[in-house]
C-alpha positions as CSV (number, residue, x, y, z in Angstrom):
1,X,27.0,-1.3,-2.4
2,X,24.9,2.4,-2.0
3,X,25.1,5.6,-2.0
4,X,25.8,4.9,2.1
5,X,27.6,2.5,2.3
6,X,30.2,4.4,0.4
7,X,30.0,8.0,2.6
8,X,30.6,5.8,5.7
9,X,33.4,3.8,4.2
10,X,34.8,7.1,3.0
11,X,34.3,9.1,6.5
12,X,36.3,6.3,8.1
13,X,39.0,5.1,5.6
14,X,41.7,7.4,3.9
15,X,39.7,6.3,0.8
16,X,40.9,9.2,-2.3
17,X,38.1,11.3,-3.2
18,X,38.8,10.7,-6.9
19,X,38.0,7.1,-6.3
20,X,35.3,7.8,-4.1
21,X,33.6,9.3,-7.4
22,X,34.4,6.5,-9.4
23,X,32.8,4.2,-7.5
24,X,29.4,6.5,-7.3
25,X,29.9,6.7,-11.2
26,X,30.0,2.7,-11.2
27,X,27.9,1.4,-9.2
28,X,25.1,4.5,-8.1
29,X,24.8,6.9,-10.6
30,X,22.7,6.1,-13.4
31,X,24.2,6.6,-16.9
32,X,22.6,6.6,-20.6
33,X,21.6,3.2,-20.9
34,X,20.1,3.0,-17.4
35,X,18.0,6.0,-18.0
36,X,16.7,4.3,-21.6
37,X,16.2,1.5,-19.8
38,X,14.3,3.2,-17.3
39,X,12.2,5.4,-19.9
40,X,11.2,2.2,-21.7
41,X,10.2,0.7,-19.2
42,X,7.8,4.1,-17.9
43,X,6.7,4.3,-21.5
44,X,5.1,0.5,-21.5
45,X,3.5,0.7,-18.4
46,X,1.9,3.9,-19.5
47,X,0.6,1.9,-22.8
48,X,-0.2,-0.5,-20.8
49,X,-2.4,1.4,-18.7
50,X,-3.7,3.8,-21.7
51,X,-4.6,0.8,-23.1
52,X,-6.8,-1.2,-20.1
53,X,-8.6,2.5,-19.1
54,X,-9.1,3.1,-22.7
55,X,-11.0,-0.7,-23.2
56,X,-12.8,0.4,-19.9
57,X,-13.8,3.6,-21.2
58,X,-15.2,2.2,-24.5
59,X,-17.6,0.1,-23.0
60,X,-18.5,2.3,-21.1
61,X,-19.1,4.9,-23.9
62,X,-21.1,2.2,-26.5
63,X,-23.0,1.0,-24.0
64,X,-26.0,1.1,-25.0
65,X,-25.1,0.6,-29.2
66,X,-23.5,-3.0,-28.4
67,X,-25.3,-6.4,-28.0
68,X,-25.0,-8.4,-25.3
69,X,-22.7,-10.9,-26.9
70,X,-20.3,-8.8,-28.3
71,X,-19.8,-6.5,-24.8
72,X,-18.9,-10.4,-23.3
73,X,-17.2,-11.6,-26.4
74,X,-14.6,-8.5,-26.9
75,X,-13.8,-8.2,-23.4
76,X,-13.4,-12.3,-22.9
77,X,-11.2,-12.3,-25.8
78,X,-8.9,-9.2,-24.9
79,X,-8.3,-11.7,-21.4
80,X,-7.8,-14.3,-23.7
81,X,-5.1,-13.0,-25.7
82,X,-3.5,-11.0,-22.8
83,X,-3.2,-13.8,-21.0
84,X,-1.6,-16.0,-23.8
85,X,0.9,-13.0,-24.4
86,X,2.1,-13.4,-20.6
87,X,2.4,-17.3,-20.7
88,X,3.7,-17.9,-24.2
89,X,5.6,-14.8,-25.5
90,X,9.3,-14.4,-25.4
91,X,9.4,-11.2,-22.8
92,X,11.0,-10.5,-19.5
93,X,9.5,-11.4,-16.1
94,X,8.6,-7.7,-15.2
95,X,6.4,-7.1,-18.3
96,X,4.3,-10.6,-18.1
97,X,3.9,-9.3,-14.4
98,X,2.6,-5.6,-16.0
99,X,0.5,-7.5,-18.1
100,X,-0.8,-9.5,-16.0
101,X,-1.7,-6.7,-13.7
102,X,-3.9,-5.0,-16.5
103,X,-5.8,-8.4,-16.4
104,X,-6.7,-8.7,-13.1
105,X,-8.2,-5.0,-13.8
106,X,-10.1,-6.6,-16.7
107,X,-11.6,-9.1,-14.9
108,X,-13.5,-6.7,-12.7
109,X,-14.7,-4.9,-15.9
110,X,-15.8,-8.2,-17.5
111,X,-17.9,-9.1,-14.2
112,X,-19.2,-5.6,-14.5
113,X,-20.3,-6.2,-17.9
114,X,-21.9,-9.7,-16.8
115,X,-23.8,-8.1,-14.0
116,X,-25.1,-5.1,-16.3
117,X,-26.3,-7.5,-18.9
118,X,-28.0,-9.8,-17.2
119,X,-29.1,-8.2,-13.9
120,X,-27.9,-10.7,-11.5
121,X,-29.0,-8.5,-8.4
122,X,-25.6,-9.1,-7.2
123,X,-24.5,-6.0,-4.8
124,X,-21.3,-4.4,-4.8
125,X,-19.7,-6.6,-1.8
126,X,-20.5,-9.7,-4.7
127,X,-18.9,-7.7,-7.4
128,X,-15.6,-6.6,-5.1
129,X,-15.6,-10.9,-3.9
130,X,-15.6,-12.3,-7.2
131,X,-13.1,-10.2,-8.6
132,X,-11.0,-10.9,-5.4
133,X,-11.1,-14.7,-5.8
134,X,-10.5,-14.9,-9.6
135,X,-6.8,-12.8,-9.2
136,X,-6.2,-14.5,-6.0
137,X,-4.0,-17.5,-8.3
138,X,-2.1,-14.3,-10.5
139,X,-1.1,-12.6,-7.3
140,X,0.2,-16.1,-5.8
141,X,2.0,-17.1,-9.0
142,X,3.6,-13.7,-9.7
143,X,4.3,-12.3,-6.3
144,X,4.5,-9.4,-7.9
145,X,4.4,-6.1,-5.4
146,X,1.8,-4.1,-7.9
147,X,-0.6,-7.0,-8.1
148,X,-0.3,-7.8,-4.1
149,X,-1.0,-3.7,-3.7
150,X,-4.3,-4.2,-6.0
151,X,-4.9,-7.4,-4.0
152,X,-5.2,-6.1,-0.8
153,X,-7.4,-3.3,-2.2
154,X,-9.3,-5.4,-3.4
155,X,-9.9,-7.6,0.2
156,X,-10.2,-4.3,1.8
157,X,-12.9,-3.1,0.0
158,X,-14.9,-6.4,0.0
159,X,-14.4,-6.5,4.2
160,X,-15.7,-2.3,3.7
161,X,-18.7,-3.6,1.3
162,X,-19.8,-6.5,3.0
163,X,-19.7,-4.6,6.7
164,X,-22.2,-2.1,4.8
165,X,-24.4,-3.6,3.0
166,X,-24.3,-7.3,4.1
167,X,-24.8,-7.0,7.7
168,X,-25.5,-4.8,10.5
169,X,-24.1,-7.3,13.7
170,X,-20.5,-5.9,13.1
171,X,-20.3,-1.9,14.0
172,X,-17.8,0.8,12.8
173,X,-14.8,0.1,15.2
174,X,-15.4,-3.4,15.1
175,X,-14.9,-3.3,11.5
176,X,-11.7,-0.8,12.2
177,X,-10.3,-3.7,14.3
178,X,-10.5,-6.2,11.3
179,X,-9.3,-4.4,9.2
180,X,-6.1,-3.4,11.3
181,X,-5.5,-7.0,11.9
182,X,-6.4,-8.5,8.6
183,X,-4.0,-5.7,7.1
184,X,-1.4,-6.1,10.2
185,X,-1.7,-10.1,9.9
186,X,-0.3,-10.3,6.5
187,X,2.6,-7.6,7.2
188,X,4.4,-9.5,9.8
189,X,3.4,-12.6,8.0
190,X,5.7,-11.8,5.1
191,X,8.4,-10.4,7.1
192,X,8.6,-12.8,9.6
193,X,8.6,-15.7,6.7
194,X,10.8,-12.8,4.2
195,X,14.0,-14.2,6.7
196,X,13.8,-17.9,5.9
197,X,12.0,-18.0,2.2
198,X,12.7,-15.9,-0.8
199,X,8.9,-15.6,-2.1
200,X,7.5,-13.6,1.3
201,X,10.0,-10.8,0.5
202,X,8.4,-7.4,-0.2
203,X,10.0,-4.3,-2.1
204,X,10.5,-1.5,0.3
205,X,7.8,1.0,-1.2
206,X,4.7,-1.7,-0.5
207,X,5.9,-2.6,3.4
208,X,5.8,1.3,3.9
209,X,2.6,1.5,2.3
210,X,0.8,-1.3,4.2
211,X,2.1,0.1,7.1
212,X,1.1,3.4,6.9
213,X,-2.5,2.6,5.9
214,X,-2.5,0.1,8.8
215,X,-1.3,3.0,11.3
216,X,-3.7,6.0,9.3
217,X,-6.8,3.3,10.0
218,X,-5.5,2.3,13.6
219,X,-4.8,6.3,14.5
220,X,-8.4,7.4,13.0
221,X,-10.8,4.7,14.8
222,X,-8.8,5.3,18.1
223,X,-8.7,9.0,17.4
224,X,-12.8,8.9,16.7
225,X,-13.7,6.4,19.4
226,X,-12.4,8.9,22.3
227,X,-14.2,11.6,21.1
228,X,-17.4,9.4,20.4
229,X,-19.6,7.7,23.0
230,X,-17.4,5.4,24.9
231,X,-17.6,1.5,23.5
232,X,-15.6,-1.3,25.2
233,X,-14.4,-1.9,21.6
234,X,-12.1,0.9,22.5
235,X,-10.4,-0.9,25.0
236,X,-9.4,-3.1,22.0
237,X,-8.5,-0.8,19.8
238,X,-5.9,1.0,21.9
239,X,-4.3,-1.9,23.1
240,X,-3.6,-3.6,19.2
241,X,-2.5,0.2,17.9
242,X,0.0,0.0,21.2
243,X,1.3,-3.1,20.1
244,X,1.3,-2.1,16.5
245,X,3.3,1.2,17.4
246,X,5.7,-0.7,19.7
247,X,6.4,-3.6,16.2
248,X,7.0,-0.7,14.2
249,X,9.6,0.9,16.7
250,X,11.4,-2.3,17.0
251,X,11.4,-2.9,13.3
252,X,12.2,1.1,12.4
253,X,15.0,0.9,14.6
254,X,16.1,-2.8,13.9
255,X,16.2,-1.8,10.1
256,X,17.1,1.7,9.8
257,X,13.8,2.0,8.2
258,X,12.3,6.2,9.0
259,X,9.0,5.8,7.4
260,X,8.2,3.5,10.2
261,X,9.8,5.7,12.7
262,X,7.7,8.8,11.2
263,X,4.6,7.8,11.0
264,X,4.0,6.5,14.3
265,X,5.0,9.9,16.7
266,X,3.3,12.0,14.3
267,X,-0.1,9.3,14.2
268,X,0.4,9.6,18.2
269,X,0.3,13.2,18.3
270,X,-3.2,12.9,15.7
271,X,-4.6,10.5,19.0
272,X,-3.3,13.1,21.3
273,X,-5.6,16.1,20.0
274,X,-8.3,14.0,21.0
275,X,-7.8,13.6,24.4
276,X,-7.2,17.3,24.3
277,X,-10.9,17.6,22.9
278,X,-12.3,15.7,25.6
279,X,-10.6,17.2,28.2
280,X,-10.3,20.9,27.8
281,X,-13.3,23.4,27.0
282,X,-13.9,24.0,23.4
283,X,-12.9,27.6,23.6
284,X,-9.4,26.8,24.7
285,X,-9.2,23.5,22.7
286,X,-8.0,24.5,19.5
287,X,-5.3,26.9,20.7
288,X,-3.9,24.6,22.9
289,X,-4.2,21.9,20.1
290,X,-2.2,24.5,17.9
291,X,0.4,25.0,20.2
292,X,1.0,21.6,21.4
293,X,1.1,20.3,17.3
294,X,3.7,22.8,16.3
295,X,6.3,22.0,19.5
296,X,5.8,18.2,19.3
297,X,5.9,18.2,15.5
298,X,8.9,20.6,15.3
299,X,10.7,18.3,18.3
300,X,9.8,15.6,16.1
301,X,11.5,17.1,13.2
302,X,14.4,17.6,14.8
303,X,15.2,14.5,16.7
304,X,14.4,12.5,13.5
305,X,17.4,14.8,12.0
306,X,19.6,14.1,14.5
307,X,19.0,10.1,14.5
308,X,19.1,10.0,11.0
309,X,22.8,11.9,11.2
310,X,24.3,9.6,14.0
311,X,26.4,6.8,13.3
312,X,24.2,4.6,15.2
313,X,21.2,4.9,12.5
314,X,24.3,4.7,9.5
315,X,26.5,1.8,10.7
């Protein structure tokens, strides 16, 4: 039971106020040992992370003073050991997952090192592959939410790379398109799958994240593509971020979920201002842009207030 759960049951129940704070004392508010909890928890993934930028940094420092051997030796065997310490040592489930994050950081910085050493002539869309294929069996194993985050980085910017420096057959808004629906894909993957299997659910924070970046990308190439020559990519771009807008709604509204109910008036309102700039002249553009921003956004504001306060969006 949360923090809501209880107002509503109180609002509608003759509920005593003096057990209405017992039960936020129980169950909501966080005493002493929660908060030590919490702080040692905070405090290790700081160490941990202290710890992986400060073995990036000394490399990066004694570059030049190091043989080859040694930059590959210290680095293999700090993965080594890490990676025992995660499989073998008596710790929780959380901090094998920290640890195991810091790794798949490491591995990038040992086939930096590789590539430095001997001058593969790899480019960077071989670096960002590599990397992405050797964490691709951490990520499945731990289902972790941090190390799926890094993941999809990590696919993102190979897709970025290799559109850049790999080929020239795929343009700009094609790429925007892939990206949507590579992104998009693996969203409603796991929450269409999240109702029937226990390993597809996702923690809150990283479906809003994955969302948002899919609706910043989506609102941007459709937002740059009106005011650009006209492409018959376009065409295909509108019509997924429609369809993407409309999912969100659904789901926003379905799960009482106002990130997703945010971001999509206020992305619309971004792909308005275009039109705006296409249509009016550019002396008059800006101030009608201004206006119609501030009465759209403040409307916005206030009917998400209003939603947010009805019983409809609490029961």
């Amino acid at each position: 039971m949360d923090r809501e759960d209880i107002y509503i049951i109180s609002r509608n129940s003759n509920w005593s106020t003096k057990n209405v704070d017992a039960t936020l004392k129980q169950d909501v508010y966080n005493d002493a040992s929660a908060w030590k909890k919490f702080l040692r928890l905070f405090l290790l993934i700081l160490a941990i992370g202290f710890v992986t930028s400060g073995i990036l940094f000394f490399f990066s420092y004694n570059w030049y003073g190091m043989n080859k051997f040694l930059k590959i030796g210290i680095i293999e065997l700090i993965i080594i050991v890490t990676t025992g310490i995660a499989l073998f040592a008596k710790v929780s489930l959380l901090i094998k997952n920290i640890l195991l994050t810091a790794l798949s950081v490491l591995v990038g910085a040992l086939f930096a090192v590789y590539g430095q050493i001997y001058q593969s002539g790899a480019t960077v869309y071989d670096f960002f592959l590599a990397w992405t294929v050797f964490v691709t069996i951490w990520v499945v194993i731990t289902n972790y939410a941090v190390l799926w985050a890094f993941f999809l980085y990590l696919v993102n910017a190979t897709f970025t790379f290799y559109v850049q420096l790999e080929t020239s057959r795929v343009s700009e808004h094609q790429a925007f398109l892939i990206v949507i629906l590579m992104n998009g894909t693996w969203l409603l993957l796991f929450l269409l799958l999240s109702k029937k299997y226990d390993y597809f659910k996702i923690t809150r924070w990283l479906k809003n994240a994955v969302f948002i970046g899919i609706v910043a990308v989506s609102a941007f190439s459709v937002w740059e593509g009106i005011l650009e020559k006209f492409e018959p990519i376009l065409y295909a771009l509108i019509t997924c971020t429609l369809v993407i807008y409309l999912l969100g709604l659904k789901y926003a509204f379905a799960h009482k979920n106002l990130i997703f109910l945010s971001i999509i008036p206020f992305s619309f309102i971004f792909i308005l201002t275009a039109f705006s700039m296409k249509v009016f002249p550019r002396e008059w553009v800006f101030l009608i842009n201004g206006i119609f921003v501030m009465v759209s956004v403040g409307y916005l504001i206030k009917y998400l207030l209003l939603i947010q306060k009805s019983e409809k969006w609490q029961s």
